[in-house]
C-alpha positions as a printed Julia matrix, in Angstrom:
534×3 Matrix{Float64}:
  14.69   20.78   14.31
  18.07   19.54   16.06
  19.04   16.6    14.75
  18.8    13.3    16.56
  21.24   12.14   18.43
  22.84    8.48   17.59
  23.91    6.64   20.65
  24.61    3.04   20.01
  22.41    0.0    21.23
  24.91   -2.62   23.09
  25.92   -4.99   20.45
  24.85   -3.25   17.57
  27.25   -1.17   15.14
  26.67    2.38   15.4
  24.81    4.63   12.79
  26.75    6.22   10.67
  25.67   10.02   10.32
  26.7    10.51    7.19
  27.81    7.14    5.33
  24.77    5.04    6.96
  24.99    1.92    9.03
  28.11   -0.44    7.62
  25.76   -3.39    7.1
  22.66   -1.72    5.52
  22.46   -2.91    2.12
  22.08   -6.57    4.5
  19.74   -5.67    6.2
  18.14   -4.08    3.87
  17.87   -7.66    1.61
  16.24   -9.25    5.04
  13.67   -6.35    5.59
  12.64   -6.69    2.35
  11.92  -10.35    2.48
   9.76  -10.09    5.09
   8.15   -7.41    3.82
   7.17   -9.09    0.75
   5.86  -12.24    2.33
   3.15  -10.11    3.97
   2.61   -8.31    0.68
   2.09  -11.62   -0.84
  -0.46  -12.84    1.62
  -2.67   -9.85    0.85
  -3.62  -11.87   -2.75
  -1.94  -14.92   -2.26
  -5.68  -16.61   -1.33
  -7.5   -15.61   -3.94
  -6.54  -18.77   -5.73
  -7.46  -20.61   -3.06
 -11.11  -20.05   -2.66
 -12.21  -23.2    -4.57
  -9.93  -25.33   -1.76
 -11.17  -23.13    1.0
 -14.77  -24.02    0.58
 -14.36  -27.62   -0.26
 -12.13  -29.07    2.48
 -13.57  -26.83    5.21
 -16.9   -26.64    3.76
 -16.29  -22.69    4.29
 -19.59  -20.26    2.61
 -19.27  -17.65    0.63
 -19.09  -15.07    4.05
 -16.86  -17.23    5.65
 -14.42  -16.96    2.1
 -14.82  -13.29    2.46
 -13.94  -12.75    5.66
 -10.94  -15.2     5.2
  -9.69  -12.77    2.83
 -10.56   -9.52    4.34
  -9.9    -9.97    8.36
  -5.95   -9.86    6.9
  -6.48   -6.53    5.34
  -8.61   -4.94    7.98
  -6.86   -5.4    11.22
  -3.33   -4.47    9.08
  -5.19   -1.34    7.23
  -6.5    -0.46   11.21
  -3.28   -0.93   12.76
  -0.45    1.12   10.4
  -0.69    4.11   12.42
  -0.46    2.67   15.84
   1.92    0.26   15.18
   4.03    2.87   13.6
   3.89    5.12   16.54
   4.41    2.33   18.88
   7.44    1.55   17.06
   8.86    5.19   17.37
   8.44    5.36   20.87
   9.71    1.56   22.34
  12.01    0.47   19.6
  11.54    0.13   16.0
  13.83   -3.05   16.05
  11.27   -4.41   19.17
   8.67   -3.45   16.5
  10.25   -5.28   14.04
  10.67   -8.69   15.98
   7.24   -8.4    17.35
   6.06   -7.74   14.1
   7.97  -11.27   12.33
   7.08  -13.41   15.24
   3.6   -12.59   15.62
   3.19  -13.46   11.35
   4.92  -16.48   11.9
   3.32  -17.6    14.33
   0.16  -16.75   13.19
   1.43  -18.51   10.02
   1.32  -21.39   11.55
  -1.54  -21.21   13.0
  -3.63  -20.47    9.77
  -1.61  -23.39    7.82
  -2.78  -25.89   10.69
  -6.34  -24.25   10.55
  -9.16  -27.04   10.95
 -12.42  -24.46   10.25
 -13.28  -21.76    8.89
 -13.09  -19.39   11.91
  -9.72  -20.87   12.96
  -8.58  -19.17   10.01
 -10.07  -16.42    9.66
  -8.53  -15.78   13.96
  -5.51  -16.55   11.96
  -5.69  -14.07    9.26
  -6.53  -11.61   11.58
  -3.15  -12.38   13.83
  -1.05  -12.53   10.64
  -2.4    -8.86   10.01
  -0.93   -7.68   13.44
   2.32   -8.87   13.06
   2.01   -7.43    8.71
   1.44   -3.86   10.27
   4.25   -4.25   12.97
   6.62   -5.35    9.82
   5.06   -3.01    7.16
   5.56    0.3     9.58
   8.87   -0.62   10.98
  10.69   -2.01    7.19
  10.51    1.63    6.06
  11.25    3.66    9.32
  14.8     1.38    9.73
  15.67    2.16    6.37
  15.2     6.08    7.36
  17.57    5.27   10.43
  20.24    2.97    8.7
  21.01    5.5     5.11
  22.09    8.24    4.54
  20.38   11.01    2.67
  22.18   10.42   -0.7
  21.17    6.24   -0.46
  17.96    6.31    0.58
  16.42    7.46   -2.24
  18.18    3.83   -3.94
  17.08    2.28   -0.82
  13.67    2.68   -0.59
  13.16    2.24   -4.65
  14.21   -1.11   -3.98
  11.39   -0.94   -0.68
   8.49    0.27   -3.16
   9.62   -2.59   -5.72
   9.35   -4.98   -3.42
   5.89   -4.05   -2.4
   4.97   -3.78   -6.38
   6.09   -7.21   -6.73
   4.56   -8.37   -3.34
   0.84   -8.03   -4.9
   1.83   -9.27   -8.26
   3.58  -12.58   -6.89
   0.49  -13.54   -4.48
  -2.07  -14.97   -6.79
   1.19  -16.66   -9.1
   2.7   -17.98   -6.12
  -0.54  -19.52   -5.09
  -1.31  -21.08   -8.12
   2.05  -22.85   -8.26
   1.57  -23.97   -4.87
  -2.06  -25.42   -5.01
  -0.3   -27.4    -7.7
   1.92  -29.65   -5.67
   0.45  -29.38   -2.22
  -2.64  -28.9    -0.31
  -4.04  -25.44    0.6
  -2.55  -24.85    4.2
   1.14  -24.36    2.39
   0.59  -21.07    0.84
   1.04  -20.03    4.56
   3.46  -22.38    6.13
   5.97  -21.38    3.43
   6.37  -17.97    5.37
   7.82  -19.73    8.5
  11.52  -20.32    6.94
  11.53  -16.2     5.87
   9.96  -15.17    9.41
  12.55  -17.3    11.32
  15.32  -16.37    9.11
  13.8   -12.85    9.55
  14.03  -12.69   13.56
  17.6   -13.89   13.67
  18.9   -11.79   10.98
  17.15   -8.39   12.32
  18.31   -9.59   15.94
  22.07   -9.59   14.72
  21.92   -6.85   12.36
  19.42   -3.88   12.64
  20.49   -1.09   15.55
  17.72   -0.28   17.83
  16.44    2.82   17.41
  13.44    5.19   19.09
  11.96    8.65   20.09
  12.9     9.52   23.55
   9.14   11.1    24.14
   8.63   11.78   27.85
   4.84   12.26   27.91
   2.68    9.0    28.07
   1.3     7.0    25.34
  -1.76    8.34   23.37
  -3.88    5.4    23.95
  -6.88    7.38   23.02
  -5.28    8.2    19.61
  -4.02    4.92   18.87
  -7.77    3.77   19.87
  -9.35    6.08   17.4
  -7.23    6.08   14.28
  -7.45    1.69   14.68
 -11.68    1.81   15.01
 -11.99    4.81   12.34
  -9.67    2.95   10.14
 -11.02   -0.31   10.12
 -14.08    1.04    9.81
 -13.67    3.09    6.71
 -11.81    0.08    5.28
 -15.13   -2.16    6.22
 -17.23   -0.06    4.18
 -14.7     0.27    1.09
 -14.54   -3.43    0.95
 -18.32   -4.14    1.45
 -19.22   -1.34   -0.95
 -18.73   -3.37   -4.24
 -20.56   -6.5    -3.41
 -23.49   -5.3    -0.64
 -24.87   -1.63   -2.26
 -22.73    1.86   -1.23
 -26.38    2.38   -0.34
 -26.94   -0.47    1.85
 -27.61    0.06    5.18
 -23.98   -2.0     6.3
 -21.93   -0.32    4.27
 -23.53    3.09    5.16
 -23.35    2.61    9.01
 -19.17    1.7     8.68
 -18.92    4.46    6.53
 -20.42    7.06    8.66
 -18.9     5.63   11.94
 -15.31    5.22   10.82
 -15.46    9.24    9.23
 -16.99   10.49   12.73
 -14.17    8.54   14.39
 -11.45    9.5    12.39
 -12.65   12.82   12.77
 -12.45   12.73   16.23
  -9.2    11.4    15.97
  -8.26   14.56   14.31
  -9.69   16.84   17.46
  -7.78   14.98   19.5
  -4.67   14.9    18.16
  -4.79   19.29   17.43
  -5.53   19.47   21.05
  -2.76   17.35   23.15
   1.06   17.85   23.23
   2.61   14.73   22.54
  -0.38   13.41   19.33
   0.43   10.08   17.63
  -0.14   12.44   14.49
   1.33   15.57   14.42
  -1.59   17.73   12.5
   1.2    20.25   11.71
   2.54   17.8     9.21
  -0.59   18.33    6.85
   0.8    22.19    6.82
   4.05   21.15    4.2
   3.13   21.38    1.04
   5.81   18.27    0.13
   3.88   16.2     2.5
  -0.09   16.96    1.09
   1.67   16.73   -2.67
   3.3    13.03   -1.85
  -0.19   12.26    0.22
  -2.42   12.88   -2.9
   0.22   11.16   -5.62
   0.7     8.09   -2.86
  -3.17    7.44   -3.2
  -3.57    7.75   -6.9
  -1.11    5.48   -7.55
  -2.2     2.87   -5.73
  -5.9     4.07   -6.67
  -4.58    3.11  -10.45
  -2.63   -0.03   -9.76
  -4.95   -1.48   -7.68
  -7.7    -0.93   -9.78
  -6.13   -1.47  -13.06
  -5.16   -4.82  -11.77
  -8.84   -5.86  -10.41
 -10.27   -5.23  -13.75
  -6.95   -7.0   -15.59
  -7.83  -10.24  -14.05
 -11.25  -10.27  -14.91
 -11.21   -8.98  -18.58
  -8.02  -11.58  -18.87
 -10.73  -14.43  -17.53
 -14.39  -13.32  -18.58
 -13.32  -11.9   -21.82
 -10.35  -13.39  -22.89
 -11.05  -16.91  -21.07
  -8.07  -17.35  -19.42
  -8.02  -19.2   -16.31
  -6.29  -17.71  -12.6
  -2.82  -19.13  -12.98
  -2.89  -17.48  -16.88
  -4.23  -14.54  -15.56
  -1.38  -13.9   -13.1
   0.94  -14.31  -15.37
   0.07  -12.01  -17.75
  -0.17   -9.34  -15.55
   3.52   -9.71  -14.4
   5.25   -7.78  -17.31
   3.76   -5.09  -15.17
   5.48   -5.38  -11.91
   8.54   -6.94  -13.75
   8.97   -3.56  -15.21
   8.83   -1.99  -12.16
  11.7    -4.59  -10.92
  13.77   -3.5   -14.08
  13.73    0.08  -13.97
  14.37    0.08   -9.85
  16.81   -2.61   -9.5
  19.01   -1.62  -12.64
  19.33    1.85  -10.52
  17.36    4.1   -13.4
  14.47    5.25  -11.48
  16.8     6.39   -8.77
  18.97    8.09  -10.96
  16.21   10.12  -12.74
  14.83   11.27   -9.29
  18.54   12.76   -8.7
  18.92   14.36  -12.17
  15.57   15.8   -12.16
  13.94   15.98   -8.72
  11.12   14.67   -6.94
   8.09   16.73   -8.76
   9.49   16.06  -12.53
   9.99   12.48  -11.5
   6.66   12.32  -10.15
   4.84   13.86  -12.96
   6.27   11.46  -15.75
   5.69    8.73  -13.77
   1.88    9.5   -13.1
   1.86   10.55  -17.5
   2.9     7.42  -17.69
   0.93    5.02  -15.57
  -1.92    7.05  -17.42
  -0.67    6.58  -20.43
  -0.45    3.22  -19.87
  -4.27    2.52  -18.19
  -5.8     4.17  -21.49
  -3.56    2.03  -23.83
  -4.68   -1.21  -21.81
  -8.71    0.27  -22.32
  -8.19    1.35  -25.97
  -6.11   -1.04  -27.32
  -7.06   -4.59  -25.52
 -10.09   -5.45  -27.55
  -7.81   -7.43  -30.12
  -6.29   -9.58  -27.98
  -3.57   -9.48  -25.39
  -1.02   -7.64  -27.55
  -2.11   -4.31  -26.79
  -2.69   -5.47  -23.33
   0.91   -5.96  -22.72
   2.09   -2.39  -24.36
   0.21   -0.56  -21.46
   1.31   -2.5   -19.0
   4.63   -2.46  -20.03
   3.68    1.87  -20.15
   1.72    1.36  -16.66
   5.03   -0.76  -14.68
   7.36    2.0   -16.01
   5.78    4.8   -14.5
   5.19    3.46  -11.43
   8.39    2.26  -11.33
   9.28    6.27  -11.4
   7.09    7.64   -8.96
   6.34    5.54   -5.9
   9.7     5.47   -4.75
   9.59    8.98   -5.26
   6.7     9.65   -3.57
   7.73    7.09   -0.45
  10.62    9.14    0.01
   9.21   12.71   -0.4
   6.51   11.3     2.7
  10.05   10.15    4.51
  12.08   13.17    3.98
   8.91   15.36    4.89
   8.28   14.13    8.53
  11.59   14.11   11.08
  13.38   11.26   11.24
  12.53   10.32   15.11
   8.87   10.08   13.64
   9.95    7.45   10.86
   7.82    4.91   12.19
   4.73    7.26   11.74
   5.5     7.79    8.39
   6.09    4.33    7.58
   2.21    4.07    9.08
   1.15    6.85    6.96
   2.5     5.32    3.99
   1.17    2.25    4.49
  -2.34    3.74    5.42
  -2.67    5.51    2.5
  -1.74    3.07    0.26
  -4.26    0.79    1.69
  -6.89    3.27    1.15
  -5.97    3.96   -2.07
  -5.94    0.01   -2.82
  -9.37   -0.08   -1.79
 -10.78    3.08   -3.22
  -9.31    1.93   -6.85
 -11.16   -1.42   -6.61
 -14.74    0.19   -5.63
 -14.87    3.38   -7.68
 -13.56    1.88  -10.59
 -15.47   -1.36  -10.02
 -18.62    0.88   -9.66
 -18.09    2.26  -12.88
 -17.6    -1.0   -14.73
 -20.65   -2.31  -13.43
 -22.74    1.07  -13.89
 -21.69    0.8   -17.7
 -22.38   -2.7   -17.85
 -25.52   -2.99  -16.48
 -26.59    0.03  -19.06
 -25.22   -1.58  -22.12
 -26.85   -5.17  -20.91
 -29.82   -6.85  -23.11
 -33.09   -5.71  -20.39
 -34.31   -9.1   -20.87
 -31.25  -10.79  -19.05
 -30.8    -8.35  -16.3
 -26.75   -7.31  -14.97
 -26.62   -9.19  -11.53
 -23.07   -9.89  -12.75
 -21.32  -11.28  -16.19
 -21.42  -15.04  -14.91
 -25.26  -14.59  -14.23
 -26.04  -12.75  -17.27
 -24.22  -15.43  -19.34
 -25.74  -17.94  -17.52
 -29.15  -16.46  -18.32
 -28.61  -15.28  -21.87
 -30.75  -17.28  -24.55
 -28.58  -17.63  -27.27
 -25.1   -16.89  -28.79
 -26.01  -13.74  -29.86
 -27.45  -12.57  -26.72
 -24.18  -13.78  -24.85
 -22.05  -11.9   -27.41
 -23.71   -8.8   -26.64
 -23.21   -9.47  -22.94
 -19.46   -9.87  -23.54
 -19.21   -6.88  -25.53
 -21.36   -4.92  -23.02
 -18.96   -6.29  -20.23
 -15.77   -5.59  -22.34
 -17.25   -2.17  -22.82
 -17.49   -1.56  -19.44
 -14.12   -2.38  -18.54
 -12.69    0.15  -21.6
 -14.95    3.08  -19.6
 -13.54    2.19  -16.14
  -9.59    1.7   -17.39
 -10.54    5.18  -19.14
 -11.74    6.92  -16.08
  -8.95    5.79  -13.8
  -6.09    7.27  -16.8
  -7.84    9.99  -16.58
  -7.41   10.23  -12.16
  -4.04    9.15  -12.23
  -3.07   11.85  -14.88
  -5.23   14.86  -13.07
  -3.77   13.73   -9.51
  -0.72   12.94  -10.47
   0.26   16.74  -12.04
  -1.57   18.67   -8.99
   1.13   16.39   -6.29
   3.48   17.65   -9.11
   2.63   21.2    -9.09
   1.89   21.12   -4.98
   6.25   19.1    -4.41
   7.77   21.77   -6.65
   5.75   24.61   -4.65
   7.27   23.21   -1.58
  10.81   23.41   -3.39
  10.03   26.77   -3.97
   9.66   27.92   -0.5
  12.36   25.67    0.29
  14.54   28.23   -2.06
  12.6    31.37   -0.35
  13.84   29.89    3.05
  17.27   29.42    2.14
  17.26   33.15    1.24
  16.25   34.17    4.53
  12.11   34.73    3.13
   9.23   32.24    4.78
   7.81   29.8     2.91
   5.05   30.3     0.36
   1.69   29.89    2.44
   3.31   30.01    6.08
   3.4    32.97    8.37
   7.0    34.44    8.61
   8.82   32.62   11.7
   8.11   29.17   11.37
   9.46   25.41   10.31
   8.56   23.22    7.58
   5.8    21.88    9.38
   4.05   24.83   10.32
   6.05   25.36   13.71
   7.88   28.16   15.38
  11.81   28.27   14.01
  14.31   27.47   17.15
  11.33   25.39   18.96
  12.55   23.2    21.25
  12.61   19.2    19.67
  10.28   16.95   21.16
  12.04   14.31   20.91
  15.7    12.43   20.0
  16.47    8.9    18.46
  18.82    6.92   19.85
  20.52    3.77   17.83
């Protein structure tokens, strides 16, 4: 594919080809802030929920759907916002995406009911996939091939330490002020944000001459949200209930639909060829697992650190931050990035998921004494992440052209939401599968506070502890196990695409491609669809 071409936006500095854009490690600070404000307000009101249903006398749905509407319309949105970025301007993305979160910022800080902010939440989510799609696709545009791989290790820190500062942040917060802060404290970053990217970041967009796929962008949003619905209702409704059922089965018909669709017209929001590269499918798989462990890992941290340990929130938070502090370390000191040079993207990739394994089964194996052996594996767990999701954010990157940046900044985000939310139910379905097993009959497994609450004795609440604690052991166990298995097949499936990389270079085709065609799956000396301009 011809590469794009690089005309400059009036009052913008030109990209560089080769060295980057002269301000990019700038811009890159200001990206990143806003990114991890709306990283933070994925967990940030968790700690909030005994506020929430006090001073707007909110229920236990209303809660819910404070926290979820945030996560649903962002998870619904990546793709289309990422495609609508590529074709009218990823820095018009970018300032849509700020002022929309701001304002809907505001708007939830100033929030009267409960369905004033859950409207709220759902803005903020807009504007969070605007900014989450269009961080990463800029820093495609505004590096070169040699810094980006630095570049977008400090991205995938920032989003490590996004989730990990929300529930601390919180907690410090609801300390000093009242509840509607935790969101008003994103105004200063959003309107620092908008001037700063208006200043700095080049435009830059896909020159597609066909019309929108409004039909895709339809699709992918309902099938989405729909599968996301069901993940998130799964752990507290029944995966056999008839609400979690109906999402499940609507959002897969959709999505599959969505697929039909986009095989069959020329200018898809998707490209279906992309799902041909080996380098792509291998970063897919390790992008999900990964956030499958971390995720999960993290849900059942919080409550083993509480339930069994008897810690309370605040406590909780911080214990689980030697994790993404780790992760902060190894980026930001430059070692991950180095590594993934020296060795290459599967190597990297395959210590890093060893050692997020390694580090899961230490945390199940060795936590039952305290919170010693607790920290070890997450020390383990933050290092190997550390090592492979900026290796596996750029392999997506470096996979799909760069006039489709803002598509994979959508599939990056997409899959790491679904990954998120398929670590949380599978491994929260094993926990409570275990637990309600090892349970005393007489008390019944409704959940650990119930149990407790119904147990008749110390002895009898002992056992429910150690049934609960034994519970978590199988769950952190079965996730090591995921991560490890997942983690060596993206291995094994990145250095088969290097491979055929090699055979290409030689003149051969690829391994498991016809003779006569791209990475992608296309015809060699196709004509490109489309061009960036800065």
């Amino acid at each position: 594919m011809a590469a794009p071409s690089t005309d400059a936006a009036p009052g913008t500095p030109p990209l560089a080809p080769t060295g980057g854009h002269p301000q990019r490690w700038l811009i890159l600070g200001v990206i990143c802030l806003a990114q991890l404000v709306v990283l933070i307000d994925n967990t940030v009101l968790n700690v909030a929920i005994p506020s929430l249903t006090s001073e707007l006398d909110a229920s236990t749905s209303d809660v819910q759907w404070m926290i979820n509407a945030y996560a649903l319309v962002q998870s619904g949105l990546l793709l289309t916002a990422g495609n609508a970025a590529d074709r009218y301007g990823r820095k018009k993305l970018l300032l849509a995406g700020l002022a929309i979160f701001g304002l809907g910022s505001l708007a939830a800080g100033l929030s009267q009911t409960s369905a004033q902010l859950i409207a709220s939440r759902a803005g903020m989510g807009v504007g969070g996939a605007l900014l989450l799609t269009t961080t990463l696709a800029v820093i495609v545009q505004i590096f070169s091939e040699t810094e980006r791989v630095k570049a977008i290790a400090i991205w995938s820190t920032v989003s490590s330490l996004g989730f990990a500062m929300g529930p601390l942040l919180g907690g410090v917060v609801l300390d000093h002020f009242w509840w509607g802060a935790i969101f008003l404290i994103n105004l200063p970053v959003a309107v620092l944000g908008l001037f700063a990217v208006a200043a700095l970041v080049p435009e830059s967009k896909s020159k597609q001459g066909d019309r929108p796929d409004l039909l895709g962008a339809l699709l992918s949003t309902i099938g989405m949200t729909a599968v996301v619905f069901a993940i998130i209702s799964g752990p507290e409704h029944g995966w056999g209930s008839g609400r979690v059922l109906v999402a499940a089965v609507v959002g897969v018909g959709v999505l599959v639909g969505f697929v039909l669709w986009e095989l069959k017209i020329p200018y898809p929001m998707l490209d279906m060829h992309f799902f041909q590269n080996r380098k792509f499918v291998g970063a897919v798989a390790g992008t999900i697992l990964v956030a499958f462990g971390m995720t999960g890992s993290l849900y059942l941290l919080t409550q083993h650190l509480q339930f069994v340990l008897g810690y309370d929130p605040l406590d909780a938070g911080l214990r689980t931050a030697p994790m993404a502090l780790m992760v902060v370390l190894l980026n930001f000191s430059g070692l991950g990035p180095r590594l993934l040079l020296k060795v290459g993207t599967p190597l990297t990739i395959a210590i890093g998921m060893t050692l997020a394994s390694a580090g899961l089964a230490a945390i199940a194996l060795m936590s039952g004494n305290g919170y010693g052996g607790m920290l070890l594996g997450l020390v383990v767990m933050g290092s190997g992440i550390a090592l492979c999701m900026p290796a596996m954010a750029n392999a997506i990157m470096s996979a799909i052209p760069p006039e489709k940046a803002g598509v994979g900044g959508g599939i990056n985000g997409t899959l790491a939401e679904f990954g998120n939310g398929l670590g949380v139910a599978v491994l929260g379905a094993v926990l409570n599968a275990r637990f309600a097993a090892l349970v005393p009959t007489a008390v019944g497994a409704a959940s650990l506070p119930a149990a407790l609450a119904a147990a008749s004795g110390p002895d009898e609440r002992a056992a429910i502890t150690d049934a609960f604690a034994s519970g978590l052991e199988t769950s952190q166990l079965v996730g090591a196990v995921a991560v490890l298995a997942g983690g060596l097949l993206a291995a094994a499936m990145l250095w088969r695409a290097e491979q055929a990389d090699k055979a290409d270079k030689t003149g051969g085709p690829r391994q498991g491609e016809p003779a006569g065609t791209d990475g992608a799956g296309k015809p060699d000396g196709a004509v490109p669809e489309a061009s960036t301009s800065a």
